[in-house]
RODO-30916 format. One record per atom (N, C-alpha, C, O): residue in one letter; x, y, z. Coordinates in steps of 0.2 Angstrom, whole numbers, plus 5000, padded with zeros to 4 digits. Layout:
<sites>
aXYZ;...
</sites>
This chain:
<sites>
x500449945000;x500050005000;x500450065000;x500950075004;x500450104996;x500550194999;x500650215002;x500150255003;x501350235007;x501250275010;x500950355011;x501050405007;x500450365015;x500250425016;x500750505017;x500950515023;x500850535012;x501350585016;x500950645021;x501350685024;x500550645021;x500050695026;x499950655031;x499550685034;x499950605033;x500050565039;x500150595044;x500750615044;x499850625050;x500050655057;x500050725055;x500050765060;x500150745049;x500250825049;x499550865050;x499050845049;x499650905050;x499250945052;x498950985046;x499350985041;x498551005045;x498051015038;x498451105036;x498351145031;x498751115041;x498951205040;x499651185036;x500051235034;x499851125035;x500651085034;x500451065025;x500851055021;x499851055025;x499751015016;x499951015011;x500150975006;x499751125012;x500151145006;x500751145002;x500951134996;x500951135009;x501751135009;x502251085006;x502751085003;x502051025010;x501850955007;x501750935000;x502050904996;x501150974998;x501050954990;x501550984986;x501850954982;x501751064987;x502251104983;x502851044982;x503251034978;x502951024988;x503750964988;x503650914985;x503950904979;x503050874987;x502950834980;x503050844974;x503550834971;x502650874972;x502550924966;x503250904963;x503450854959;x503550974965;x504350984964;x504850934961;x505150944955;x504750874966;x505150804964;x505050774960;x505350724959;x504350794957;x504050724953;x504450744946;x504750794944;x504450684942;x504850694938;x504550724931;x504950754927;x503750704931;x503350744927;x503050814930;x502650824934;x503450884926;x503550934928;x502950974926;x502650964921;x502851024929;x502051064927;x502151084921;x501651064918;x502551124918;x502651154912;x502651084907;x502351084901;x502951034911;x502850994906;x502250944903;x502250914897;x501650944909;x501250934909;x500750964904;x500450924900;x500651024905;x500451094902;x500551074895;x500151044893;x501151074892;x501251054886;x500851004881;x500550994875;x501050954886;x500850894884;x499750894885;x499450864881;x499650924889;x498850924890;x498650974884;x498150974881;x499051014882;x498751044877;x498651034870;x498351044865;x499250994871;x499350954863;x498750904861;x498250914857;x498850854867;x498350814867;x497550834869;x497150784871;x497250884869;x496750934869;x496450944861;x495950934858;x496950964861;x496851004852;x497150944848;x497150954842;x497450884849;x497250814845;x496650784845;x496350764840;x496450804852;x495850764851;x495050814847;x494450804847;x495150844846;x494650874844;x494750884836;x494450924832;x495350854834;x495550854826;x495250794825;x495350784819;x494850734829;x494750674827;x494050674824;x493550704826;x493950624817;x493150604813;x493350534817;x493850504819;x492450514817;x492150464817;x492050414813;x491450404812;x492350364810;x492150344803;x492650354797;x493250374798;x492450344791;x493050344788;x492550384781;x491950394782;x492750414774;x492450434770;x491950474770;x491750514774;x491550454764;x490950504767;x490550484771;x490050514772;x490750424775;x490150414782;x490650474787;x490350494792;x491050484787;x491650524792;x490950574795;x490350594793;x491450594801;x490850654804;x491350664808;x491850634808;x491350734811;x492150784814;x491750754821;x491150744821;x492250754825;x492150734834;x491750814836;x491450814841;x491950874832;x491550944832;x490850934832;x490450954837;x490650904827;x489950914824;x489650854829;x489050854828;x489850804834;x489350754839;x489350804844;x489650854845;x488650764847;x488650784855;x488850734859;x488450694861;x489650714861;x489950674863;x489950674872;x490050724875;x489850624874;x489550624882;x490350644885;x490850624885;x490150684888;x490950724893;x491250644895;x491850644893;x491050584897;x491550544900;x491950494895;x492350464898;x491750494888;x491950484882;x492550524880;x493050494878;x492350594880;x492850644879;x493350644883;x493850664880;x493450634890;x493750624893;x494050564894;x494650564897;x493850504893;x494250444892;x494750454886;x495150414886;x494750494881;x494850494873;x495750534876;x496250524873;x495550584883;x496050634883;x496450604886;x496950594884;x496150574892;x496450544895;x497450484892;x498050484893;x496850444887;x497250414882;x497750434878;x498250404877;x497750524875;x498050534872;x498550584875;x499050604872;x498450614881;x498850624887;x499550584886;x500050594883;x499250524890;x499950484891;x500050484885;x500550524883;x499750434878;x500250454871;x500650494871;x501250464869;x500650564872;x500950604871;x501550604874;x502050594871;x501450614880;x502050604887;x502650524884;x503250524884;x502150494882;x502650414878;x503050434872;x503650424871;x502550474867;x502950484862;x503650524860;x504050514856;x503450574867;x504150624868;x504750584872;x505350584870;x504650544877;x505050514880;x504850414883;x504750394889;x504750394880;x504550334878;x505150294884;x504850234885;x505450294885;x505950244891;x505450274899;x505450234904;x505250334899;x504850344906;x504350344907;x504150324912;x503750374900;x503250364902;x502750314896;x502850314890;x502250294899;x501750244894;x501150254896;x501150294900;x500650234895;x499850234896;x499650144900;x499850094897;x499350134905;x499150084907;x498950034902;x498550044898;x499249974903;x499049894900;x498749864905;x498849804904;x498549864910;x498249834913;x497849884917;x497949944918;x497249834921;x496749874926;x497149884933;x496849924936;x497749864936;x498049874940;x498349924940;x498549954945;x498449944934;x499050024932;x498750074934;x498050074935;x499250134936;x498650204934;x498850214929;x499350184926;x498450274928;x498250304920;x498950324918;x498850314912;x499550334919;x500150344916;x500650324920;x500750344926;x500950274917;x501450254924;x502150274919;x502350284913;x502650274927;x503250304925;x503650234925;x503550184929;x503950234919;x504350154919;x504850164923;x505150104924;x505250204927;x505950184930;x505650194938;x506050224942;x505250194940;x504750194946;x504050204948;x503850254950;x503650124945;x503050134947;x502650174953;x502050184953;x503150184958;x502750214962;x502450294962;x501950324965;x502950314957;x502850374954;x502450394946;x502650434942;x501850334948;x501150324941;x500850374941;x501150414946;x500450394938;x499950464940;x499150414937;x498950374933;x498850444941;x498250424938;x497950494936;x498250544936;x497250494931;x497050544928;x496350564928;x496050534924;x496050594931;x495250634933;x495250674928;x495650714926;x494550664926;x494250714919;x493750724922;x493550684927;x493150794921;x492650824921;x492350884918;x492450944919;x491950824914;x491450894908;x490750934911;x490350974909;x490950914920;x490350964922;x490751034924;x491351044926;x490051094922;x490151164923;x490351154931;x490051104934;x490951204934;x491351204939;x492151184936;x492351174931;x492451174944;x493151124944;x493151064949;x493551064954;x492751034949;x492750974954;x492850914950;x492650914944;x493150884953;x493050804952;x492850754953;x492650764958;x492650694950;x492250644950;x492650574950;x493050554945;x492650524956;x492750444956;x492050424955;x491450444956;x492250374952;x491750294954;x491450304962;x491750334966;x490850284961;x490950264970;x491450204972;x491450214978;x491750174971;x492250094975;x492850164975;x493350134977;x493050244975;x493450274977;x493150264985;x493550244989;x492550284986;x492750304991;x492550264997;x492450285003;x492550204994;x492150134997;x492850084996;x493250084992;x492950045004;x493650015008;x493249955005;x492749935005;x493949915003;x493749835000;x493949785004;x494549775007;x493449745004;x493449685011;x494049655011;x494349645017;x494349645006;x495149625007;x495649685002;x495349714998;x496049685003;x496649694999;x496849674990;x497049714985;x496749604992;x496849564984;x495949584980;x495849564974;x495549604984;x495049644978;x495349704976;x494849734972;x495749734976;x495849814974;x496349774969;x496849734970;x496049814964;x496049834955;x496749874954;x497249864951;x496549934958;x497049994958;x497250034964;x496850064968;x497750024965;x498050084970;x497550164971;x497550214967;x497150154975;x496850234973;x497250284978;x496850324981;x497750294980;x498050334983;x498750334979;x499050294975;x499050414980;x499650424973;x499450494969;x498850524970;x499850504966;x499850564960;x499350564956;x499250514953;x498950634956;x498450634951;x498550704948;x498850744950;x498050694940;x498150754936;x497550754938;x497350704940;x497250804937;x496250824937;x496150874931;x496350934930;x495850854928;x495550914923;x494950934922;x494550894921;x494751004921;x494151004920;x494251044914;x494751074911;x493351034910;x493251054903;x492751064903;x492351034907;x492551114899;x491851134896;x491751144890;x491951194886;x491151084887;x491051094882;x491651074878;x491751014879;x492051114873;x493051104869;x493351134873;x493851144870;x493351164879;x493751204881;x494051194886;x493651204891;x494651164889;x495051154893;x495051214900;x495451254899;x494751214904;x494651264911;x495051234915;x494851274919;x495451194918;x495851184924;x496151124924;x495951064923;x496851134924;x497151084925;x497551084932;x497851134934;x497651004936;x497951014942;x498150984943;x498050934940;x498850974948;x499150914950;x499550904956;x500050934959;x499250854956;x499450834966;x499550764969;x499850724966;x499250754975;x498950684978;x498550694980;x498350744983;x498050624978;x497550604981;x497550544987;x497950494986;x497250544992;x497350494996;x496550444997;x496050475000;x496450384995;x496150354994;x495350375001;x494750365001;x495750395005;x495450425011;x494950485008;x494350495010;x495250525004;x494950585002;x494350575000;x493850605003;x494250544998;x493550504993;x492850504997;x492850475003;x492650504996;x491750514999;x491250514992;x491250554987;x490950454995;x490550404989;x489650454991;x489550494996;x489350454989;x488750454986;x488450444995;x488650394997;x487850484999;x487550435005;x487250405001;x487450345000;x486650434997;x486250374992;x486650294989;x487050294985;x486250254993;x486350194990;x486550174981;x486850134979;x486050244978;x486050194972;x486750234968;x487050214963;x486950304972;x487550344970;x487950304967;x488050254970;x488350314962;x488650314959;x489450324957;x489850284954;x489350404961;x489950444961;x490350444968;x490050414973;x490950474970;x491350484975;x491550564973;x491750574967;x491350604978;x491850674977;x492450674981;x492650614982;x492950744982;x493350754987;x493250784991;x492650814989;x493450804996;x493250855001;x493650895000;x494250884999;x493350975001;x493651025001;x494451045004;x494651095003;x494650995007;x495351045010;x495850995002;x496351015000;x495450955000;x496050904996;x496150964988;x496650954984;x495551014987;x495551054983;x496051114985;x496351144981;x495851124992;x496351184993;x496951174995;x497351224994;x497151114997;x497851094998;x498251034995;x498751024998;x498050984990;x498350934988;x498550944983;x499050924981;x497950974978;x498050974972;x498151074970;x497851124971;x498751054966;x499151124963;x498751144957;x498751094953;x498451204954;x498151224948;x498751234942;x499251264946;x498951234937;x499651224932;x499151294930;x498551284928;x499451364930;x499451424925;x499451414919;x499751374916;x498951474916;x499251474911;x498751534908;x498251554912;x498751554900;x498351574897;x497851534894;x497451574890;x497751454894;x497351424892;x496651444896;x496151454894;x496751454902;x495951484907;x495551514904;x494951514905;x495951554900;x495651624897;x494851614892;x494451664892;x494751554890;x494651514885;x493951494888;x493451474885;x493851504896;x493451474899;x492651524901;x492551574904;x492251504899;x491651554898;x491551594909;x491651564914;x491251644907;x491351674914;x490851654916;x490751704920;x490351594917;x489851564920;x490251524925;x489951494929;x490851504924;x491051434929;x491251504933;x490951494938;x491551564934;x491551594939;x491151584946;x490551564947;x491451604950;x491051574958;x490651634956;x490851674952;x489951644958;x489651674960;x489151704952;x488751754952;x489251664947;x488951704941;x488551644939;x488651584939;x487951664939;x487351624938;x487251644930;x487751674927;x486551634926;x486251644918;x486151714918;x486351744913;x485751764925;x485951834926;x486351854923;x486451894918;x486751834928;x487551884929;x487651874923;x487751924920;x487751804920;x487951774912;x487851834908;x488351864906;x487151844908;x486751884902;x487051964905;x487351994901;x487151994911;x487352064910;x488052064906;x488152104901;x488752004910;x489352014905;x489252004899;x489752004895;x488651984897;x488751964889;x488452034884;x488552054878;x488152054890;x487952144887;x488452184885;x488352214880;x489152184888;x489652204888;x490252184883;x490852194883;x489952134880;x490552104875;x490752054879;x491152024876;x490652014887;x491151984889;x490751904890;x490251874892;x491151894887;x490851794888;x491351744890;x491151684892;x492351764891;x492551714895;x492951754895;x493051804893;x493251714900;x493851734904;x494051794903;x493951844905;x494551754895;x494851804894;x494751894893;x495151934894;x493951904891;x493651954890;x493752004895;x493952054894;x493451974900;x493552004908;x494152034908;x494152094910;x494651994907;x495451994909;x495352074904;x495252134907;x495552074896;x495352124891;x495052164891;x494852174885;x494652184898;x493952224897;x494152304898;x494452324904;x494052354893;x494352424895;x494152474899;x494352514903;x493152444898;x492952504899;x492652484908;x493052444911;x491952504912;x492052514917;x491452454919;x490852464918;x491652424921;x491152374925;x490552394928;x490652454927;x490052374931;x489452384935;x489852364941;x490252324941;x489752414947;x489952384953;x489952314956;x490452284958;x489352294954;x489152224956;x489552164953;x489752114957;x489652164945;x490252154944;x491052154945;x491452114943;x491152224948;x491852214948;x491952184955;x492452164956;x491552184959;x491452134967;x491352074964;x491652024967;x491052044957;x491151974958;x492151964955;x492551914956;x492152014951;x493052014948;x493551994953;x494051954952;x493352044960;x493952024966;x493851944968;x494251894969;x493051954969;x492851894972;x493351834969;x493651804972;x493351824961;x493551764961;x494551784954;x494751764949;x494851854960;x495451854960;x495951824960;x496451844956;x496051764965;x496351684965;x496251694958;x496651724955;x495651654955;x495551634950;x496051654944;x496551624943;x495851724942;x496051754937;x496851754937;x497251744932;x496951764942;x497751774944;x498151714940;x498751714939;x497751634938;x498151594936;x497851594928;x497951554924;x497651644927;x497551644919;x497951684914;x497751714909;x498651684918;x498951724910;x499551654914;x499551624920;x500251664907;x500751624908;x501351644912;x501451704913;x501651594913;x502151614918;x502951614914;x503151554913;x503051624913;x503651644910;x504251594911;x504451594917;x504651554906;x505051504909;x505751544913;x505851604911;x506051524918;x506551524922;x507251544919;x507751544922;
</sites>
Protein backbone atom coordinates (compact mmCIF):
# COMPACT_ATOMS: atom_id res chain seq x y z
CA UNK A 1 0.00 0.00 0.00
CA UNK A 2 1.09 3.72 -0.22
CA UNK A 3 2.50 5.49 2.01
CA UNK A 4 0.43 8.35 3.23
CA UNK A 5 2.51 11.56 3.14
CA UNK A 6 0.01 13.87 5.23
CA UNK A 7 -0.08 11.20 7.79
CA UNK A 8 -0.10 12.91 11.47
CA UNK A 9 0.47 16.30 9.87
CA UNK A 10 -1.53 18.78 10.36
CA UNK A 11 -4.00 20.26 7.56
CA UNK A 12 -2.27 24.07 8.02
CA UNK A 13 1.12 21.55 6.75
CA UNK A 14 -0.70 20.27 3.24
CA UNK A 15 0.17 22.87 1.11
CA UNK A 16 3.40 22.51 1.72
CA UNK A 17 3.63 19.10 1.45
CA UNK A 18 1.97 19.00 -2.08
CA UNK A 19 4.42 21.93 -3.50
CA UNK A 20 7.49 19.25 -2.34
CA UNK A 21 5.81 16.54 -4.05
CA UNK A 22 4.96 18.46 -6.81
CA UNK A 23 8.68 19.56 -7.27
CA UNK A 24 10.17 16.08 -7.21
CA UNK A 25 8.02 14.45 -9.49
CA UNK A 26 9.55 13.85 -12.44
CA UNK A 27 6.68 14.80 -14.67
CA UNK A 28 6.95 18.54 -14.37
CA UNK A 29 4.08 21.27 -14.56
CA UNK A 30 5.16 23.00 -17.58
CA UNK A 31 5.58 19.71 -18.82
CA UNK A 32 2.40 18.59 -18.20
CA UNK A 33 0.78 21.79 -19.64
CA UNK A 34 2.31 21.05 -22.81
CA UNK A 35 1.52 17.88 -23.17
CA UNK A 36 -2.43 18.49 -21.97
CA UNK A 37 -2.69 20.80 -24.62
CA UNK A 38 -1.49 19.06 -27.42
CA UNK A 39 -3.46 16.13 -26.50
CA UNK A 40 -6.69 18.53 -26.20
CA UNK A 41 -6.36 20.04 -29.66
CA UNK A 42 -5.57 16.24 -31.05
CA UNK A 43 -8.50 15.26 -29.70
CA UNK A 44 -10.88 17.33 -31.10
CA UNK A 45 -8.96 16.92 -34.78
CA UNK A 46 -10.61 13.48 -34.55
CA UNK A 47 -13.79 12.07 -37.39
CA UNK A 48 -15.75 9.24 -36.67
CA UNK A 49 -15.87 6.75 -39.35
CA UNK A 50 -13.96 6.72 -42.49
CA UNK A 51 -15.16 8.58 -45.95
CA UNK A 52 -18.20 9.92 -46.64
CA UNK A 53 -19.84 8.25 -43.54
CA UNK A 54 -16.87 10.46 -41.53
CA UNK A 55 -18.41 12.97 -39.10
CA UNK A 56 -15.81 15.65 -37.18
CA UNK A 57 -15.75 14.60 -33.23
CA UNK A 58 -16.99 18.84 -33.54
CA UNK A 59 -20.12 18.12 -35.12
CA UNK A 60 -21.40 15.00 -32.22
CA UNK A 61 -22.73 15.51 -28.95
CA UNK A 62 -20.21 13.33 -27.47
CA UNK A 63 -20.96 12.37 -23.67
CA UNK A 64 -18.19 14.32 -21.32
CA UNK A 65 -16.98 10.82 -20.09
CA UNK A 66 -16.15 9.61 -23.56
CA UNK A 67 -14.35 12.78 -24.20
CA UNK A 68 -12.55 12.40 -21.43
CA UNK A 69 -11.65 8.71 -21.64
CA UNK A 70 -10.42 9.82 -25.38
CA UNK A 71 -8.08 12.62 -23.45
CA UNK A 72 -7.23 10.88 -20.96
CA UNK A 73 -5.70 8.16 -23.57
CA UNK A 74 -4.00 10.61 -25.55
CA UNK A 75 -2.47 12.38 -22.69
CA UNK A 76 -0.30 9.69 -21.88
CA UNK A 77 0.43 8.93 -25.82
CA UNK A 78 1.79 12.10 -25.82
CA UNK A 79 4.05 12.09 -22.58
CA UNK A 80 5.29 8.23 -24.42
CA UNK A 81 5.82 9.65 -27.61
CA UNK A 82 8.26 12.37 -26.44
CA UNK A 83 9.90 10.28 -23.92
CA UNK A 84 8.94 6.62 -24.32
CA UNK A 85 11.77 4.71 -21.87
CA UNK A 86 9.61 6.85 -18.80
CA UNK A 87 6.38 7.15 -19.67
CA UNK A 88 3.47 4.74 -21.18
CA UNK A 89 -0.50 4.65 -20.84
CA UNK A 90 -1.80 1.51 -18.52
CA UNK A 91 -1.93 -2.13 -19.96
CA UNK A 92 -3.70 -3.40 -17.46
CA UNK A 93 -6.67 -2.55 -14.88
CA UNK A 94 -3.95 -2.62 -11.95
CA UNK A 95 -1.99 0.40 -13.51
CA UNK A 96 -2.90 4.06 -13.24
CA UNK A 97 -3.66 6.07 -16.10
CA UNK A 98 0.11 6.84 -16.75
CA UNK A 99 2.76 4.98 -15.26
CA UNK A 100 6.50 6.05 -14.90
CA UNK A 101 8.60 2.94 -16.12
CA UNK A 102 11.73 3.57 -13.96
CA UNK A 103 9.48 3.74 -10.74
CA UNK A 104 6.03 2.57 -10.59
CA UNK A 105 5.43 4.27 -7.65
CA UNK A 106 5.51 7.48 -9.15
CA UNK A 107 2.11 6.44 -11.86
CA UNK A 108 -0.12 9.28 -12.08
CA UNK A 109 -3.67 8.47 -12.34
CA UNK A 110 -5.93 10.90 -14.41
CA UNK A 111 -9.51 12.51 -13.36
CA UNK A 112 -11.68 14.26 -16.20
CA UNK A 113 -14.89 16.32 -15.85
CA UNK A 114 -17.28 17.76 -18.34
CA UNK A 115 -19.42 19.17 -15.66
CA UNK A 116 -19.83 23.14 -15.33
CA UNK A 117 -17.44 23.98 -12.16
CA UNK A 118 -13.82 22.40 -11.17
CA UNK A 119 -14.65 19.39 -9.14
CA UNK A 120 -13.94 16.09 -9.66
CA UNK A 121 -15.54 12.75 -9.93
CA UNK A 122 -14.58 8.89 -8.89
CA UNK A 123 -16.61 5.71 -9.15
CA UNK A 124 -18.19 5.11 -6.00
CA UNK A 125 -15.53 1.83 -5.07
CA UNK A 126 -13.23 5.36 -4.66
CA UNK A 127 -14.70 5.96 -1.79
CA UNK A 128 -15.86 2.57 -0.59
CA UNK A 129 -12.87 0.30 1.68
CA UNK A 130 -12.57 -3.31 0.00
CA UNK A 131 -13.25 -6.37 2.21
CA UNK A 132 -9.83 -7.63 1.44
CA UNK A 133 -6.86 -6.21 -0.29
CA UNK A 134 -6.43 -8.79 -3.18
CA UNK A 135 -9.91 -7.19 -4.43
CA UNK A 136 -8.35 -3.82 -5.25
CA UNK A 137 -7.97 -3.49 -8.97
CA UNK A 138 -5.94 -0.26 -8.48
CA UNK A 139 -4.07 1.60 -5.93
CA UNK A 140 -6.39 4.54 -5.45
CA UNK A 141 -4.02 6.63 -3.40
CA UNK A 142 -0.72 8.48 -5.33
CA UNK A 143 -0.46 11.26 -7.94
CA UNK A 144 -3.26 12.64 -9.82
CA UNK A 145 -3.78 15.06 -12.76
CA UNK A 146 -7.57 16.31 -12.64
CA UNK A 147 -8.95 18.19 -15.38
CA UNK A 148 -11.85 20.09 -15.95
CA UNK A 149 -13.52 21.03 -19.48
CA UNK A 150 -16.34 22.67 -20.77
CA UNK A 151 -17.98 21.84 -23.59
CA UNK A 152 -14.04 22.06 -26.25
CA UNK A 153 -12.64 23.97 -23.71
CA UNK A 154 -9.96 23.04 -21.36
CA UNK A 155 -10.74 25.21 -17.80
CA UNK A 156 -8.42 23.66 -15.28
CA UNK A 157 -5.88 21.57 -14.94
CA UNK A 158 -4.29 20.30 -11.65
CA UNK A 159 -1.71 18.22 -9.99
CA UNK A 160 -1.19 16.67 -6.82
CA UNK A 161 -2.17 13.66 -4.36
CA UNK A 162 -5.09 12.07 -3.71
CA UNK A 163 -5.30 9.74 -0.70
CA UNK A 164 -7.87 6.91 -1.13
CA UNK A 165 -9.25 8.47 2.15
CA UNK A 166 -10.25 11.68 0.37
CA UNK A 167 -13.05 10.09 -1.36
CA UNK A 168 -16.59 10.28 -0.15
CA UNK A 169 -19.03 7.95 -2.11
CA UNK A 170 -22.55 9.08 -2.77
CA UNK A 171 -24.94 8.68 1.07
CA UNK A 172 -27.65 7.35 -1.57
CA UNK A 173 -27.42 3.81 -1.96
CA UNK A 174 -28.05 3.90 -5.60
CA UNK A 175 -25.08 6.73 -6.08
CA UNK A 176 -22.82 6.20 -8.23
CA UNK A 177 -20.16 8.84 -7.81
CA UNK A 178 -17.38 9.61 -4.96
CA UNK A 179 -16.39 13.42 -4.60
CA UNK A 180 -13.32 14.90 -2.56
CA UNK A 181 -13.69 16.98 0.17
CA UNK A 182 -12.73 20.36 0.16
CA UNK A 183 -9.33 20.71 1.91
CA UNK A 184 -7.92 17.94 -0.84
CA UNK A 185 -8.96 21.06 -3.40
CA UNK A 186 -7.50 23.68 -1.45
CA UNK A 187 -4.41 21.87 -0.33
CA UNK A 188 -3.42 18.55 -2.35
CA UNK A 189 -4.06 19.48 -5.57
CA UNK A 190 -1.88 22.43 -7.44
CA UNK A 191 -3.74 24.39 -10.30
CA UNK A 192 -0.86 24.40 -13.63
CA UNK A 193 -1.19 28.39 -14.96
CA UNK A 194 -1.55 29.42 -17.76
CA UNK A 195 -3.37 31.45 -20.68
CA UNK A 196 -5.33 28.41 -21.58
CA UNK A 197 -8.20 29.61 -18.56
CA UNK A 198 -8.76 32.45 -20.53
CA UNK A 199 -10.77 30.18 -22.99
CA UNK A 200 -13.15 29.49 -20.18
CA UNK A 201 -16.85 31.01 -20.36
CA UNK A 202 -17.49 33.46 -17.28
CA UNK A 203 -20.42 31.26 -16.06
CA UNK A 204 -17.94 28.61 -14.27
CA UNK A 205 -16.91 31.86 -12.24
CA UNK A 206 -18.02 31.45 -8.35
CA UNK A 207 -20.76 33.45 -8.01
CA UNK A 208 -22.16 33.91 -11.88
CA UNK A 209 -25.49 32.43 -12.47
CA UNK A 210 -27.56 32.87 -16.33
CA UNK A 211 -28.18 36.58 -14.90
CA UNK A 212 -25.05 37.62 -14.25
CA UNK A 213 -24.28 35.46 -17.57
CA UNK A 214 -26.68 37.60 -19.66
CA UNK A 215 -25.35 41.15 -18.02
CA UNK A 216 -21.37 40.24 -18.91
CA UNK A 217 -22.55 39.23 -22.21
CA UNK A 218 -24.17 42.79 -22.65
CA UNK A 219 -20.84 44.06 -22.48
CA UNK A 220 -19.10 41.91 -24.98
CA UNK A 221 -17.73 39.68 -22.10
CA UNK A 222 -18.41 35.89 -22.48
CA UNK A 223 -14.93 34.15 -21.03
CA UNK A 224 -12.34 34.50 -19.15
CA UNK A 225 -10.43 36.09 -21.28
CA UNK A 226 -12.78 38.99 -22.01
CA UNK A 227 -13.00 40.03 -18.48
CA UNK A 228 -9.28 39.71 -18.19
CA UNK A 229 -9.31 42.46 -21.71
CA UNK A 230 -12.25 44.38 -20.54
CA UNK A 231 -11.41 48.49 -21.03
CA UNK A 232 -14.12 49.95 -20.14
CA UNK A 233 -15.93 50.29 -16.68
CA UNK A 234 -17.88 47.47 -15.09
CA UNK A 235 -21.11 47.56 -12.99
CA UNK A 236 -20.18 47.56 -9.42
CA UNK A 237 -21.75 44.47 -8.85
CA UNK A 238 -19.67 42.90 -11.21
CA UNK A 239 -16.47 44.29 -10.39
CA UNK A 240 -17.19 42.57 -6.70
CA UNK A 241 -17.83 39.46 -8.34
CA UNK A 242 -14.02 40.13 -10.39
CA UNK A 243 -12.27 40.40 -6.84
CA UNK A 244 -14.42 37.81 -5.61
CA UNK A 245 -12.96 35.25 -7.71
CA UNK A 246 -9.16 37.04 -7.91
CA UNK A 247 -7.44 33.59 -7.09
CA UNK A 248 -9.10 32.53 -9.98
CA UNK A 249 -8.08 34.95 -12.66
CA UNK A 250 -4.54 35.47 -11.19
CA UNK A 251 -3.87 31.74 -12.90
CA UNK A 252 -5.05 32.86 -16.18
CA UNK A 253 -2.17 34.38 -17.94
CA UNK A 254 1.33 32.40 -18.40
CA UNK A 255 4.28 32.20 -16.48
CA UNK A 256 7.11 32.77 -18.05
CA UNK A 257 9.99 29.97 -18.28
CA UNK A 258 12.94 30.43 -15.69
Amino acid sequence: MTTNPYSGMPESSWLGITHELVSQHPLKPARLLEAALTAWATLWQTTVGAGPLSVKLTDLKVPATIVGYFFEILLARELERAAPKLWRGNQSKDEKDLVYLPDPALSVEIKTSGQAGFKVYGNRSYGQKAGSEFLVKKEKSGFYITVNFFNQTLTLIRFGWIDAADWDPQESPRGQMAGLKKAVYDYKLIPIPGSYRQKAPVLLLDGVGPATEAQFAELGIRTIGDLLSFKGELPKRLTRLMEKNRSLLDTCADIPPH
